[in-house]
C-alpha positions in Angstrom: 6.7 -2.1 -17.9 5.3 1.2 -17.1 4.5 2.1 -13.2 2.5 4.4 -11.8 1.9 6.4 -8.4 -0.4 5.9 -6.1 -1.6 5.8 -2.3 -2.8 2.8 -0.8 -5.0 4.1 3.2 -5.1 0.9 5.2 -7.4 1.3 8.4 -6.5 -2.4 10.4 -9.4 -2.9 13.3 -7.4 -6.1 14.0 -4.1 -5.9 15.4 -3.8 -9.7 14.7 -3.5 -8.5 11.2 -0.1 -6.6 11.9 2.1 -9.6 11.1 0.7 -10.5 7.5 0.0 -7.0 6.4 4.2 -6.2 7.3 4.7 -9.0 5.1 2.8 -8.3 2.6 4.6 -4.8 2.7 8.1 -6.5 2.9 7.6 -8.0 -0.1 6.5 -4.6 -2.2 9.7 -3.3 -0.6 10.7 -2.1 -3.5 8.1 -0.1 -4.9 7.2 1.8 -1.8 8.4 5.6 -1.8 7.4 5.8 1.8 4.8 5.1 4.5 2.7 6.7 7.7 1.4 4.9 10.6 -0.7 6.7 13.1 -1.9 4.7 16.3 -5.5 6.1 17.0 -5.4 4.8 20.6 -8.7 6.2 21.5 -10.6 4.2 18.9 -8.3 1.2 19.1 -7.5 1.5 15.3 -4.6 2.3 13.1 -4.1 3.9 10.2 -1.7 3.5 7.3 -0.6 6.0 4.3 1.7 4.1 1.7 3.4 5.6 -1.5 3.9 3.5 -4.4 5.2 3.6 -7.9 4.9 0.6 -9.1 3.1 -0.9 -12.1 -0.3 -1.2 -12.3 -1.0 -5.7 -11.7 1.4 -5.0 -8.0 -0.6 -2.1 -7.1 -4.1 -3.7 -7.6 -2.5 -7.1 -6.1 -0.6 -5.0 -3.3 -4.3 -3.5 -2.1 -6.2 -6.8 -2.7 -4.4 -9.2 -0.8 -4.2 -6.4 2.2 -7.8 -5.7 1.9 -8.6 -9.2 2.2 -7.1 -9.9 5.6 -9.6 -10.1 8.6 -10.0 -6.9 10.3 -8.7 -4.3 7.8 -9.8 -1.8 5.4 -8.0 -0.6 2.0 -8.9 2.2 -0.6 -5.9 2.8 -3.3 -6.0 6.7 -5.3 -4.0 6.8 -8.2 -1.9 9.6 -9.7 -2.0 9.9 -13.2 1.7 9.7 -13.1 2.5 7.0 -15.4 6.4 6.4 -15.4 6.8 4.7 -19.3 9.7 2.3 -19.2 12.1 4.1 -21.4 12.1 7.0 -18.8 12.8 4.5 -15.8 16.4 4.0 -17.2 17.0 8.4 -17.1 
């Protein structure tokens, strides 16, 4: 299956959030190239950069499920890096 890059900003106004969103982050594990956090303590907010490559169906499900948790925000950009699978195996 072909994957692709992309950058999923979270914005969580709920810290009760925390808990299911690192689940829900455990569980892409393995497609995440890396992630920022940045504590905006003034505004009582945090923000969140992840990587992915990953196909397409975990991506979109990835940035659903977080978007639908109470209290947080989630936008996904994607590259048009498309990995095809016979490259993956390189």
């Amino acid at each position: 299956m072909e994957t692709r890059v992309a950058v999923i900003s979270i914005i969580i106004e709920n810290p009760e959030a925390t808990e299911q969103l690192n689940q829900y982050l455990h569980e892409s594990g393995k497609y995440i190239i890396g992630r920022m956090g940045i504590p905006y303590r003034q505004k009582g907010i945090h923000i969140i950069s992840i990587a992915i490559d990953a196909p397409q169906d975990v991506i979109s499900a990835l940035s659903g499920k977080i978007g639908r948790l109470k209290g947080v925000s989630a936008k996904t950009a994607y590259s048009n890096v498309i990995t095809k699978p016979e490259e993956l195996s390189c």
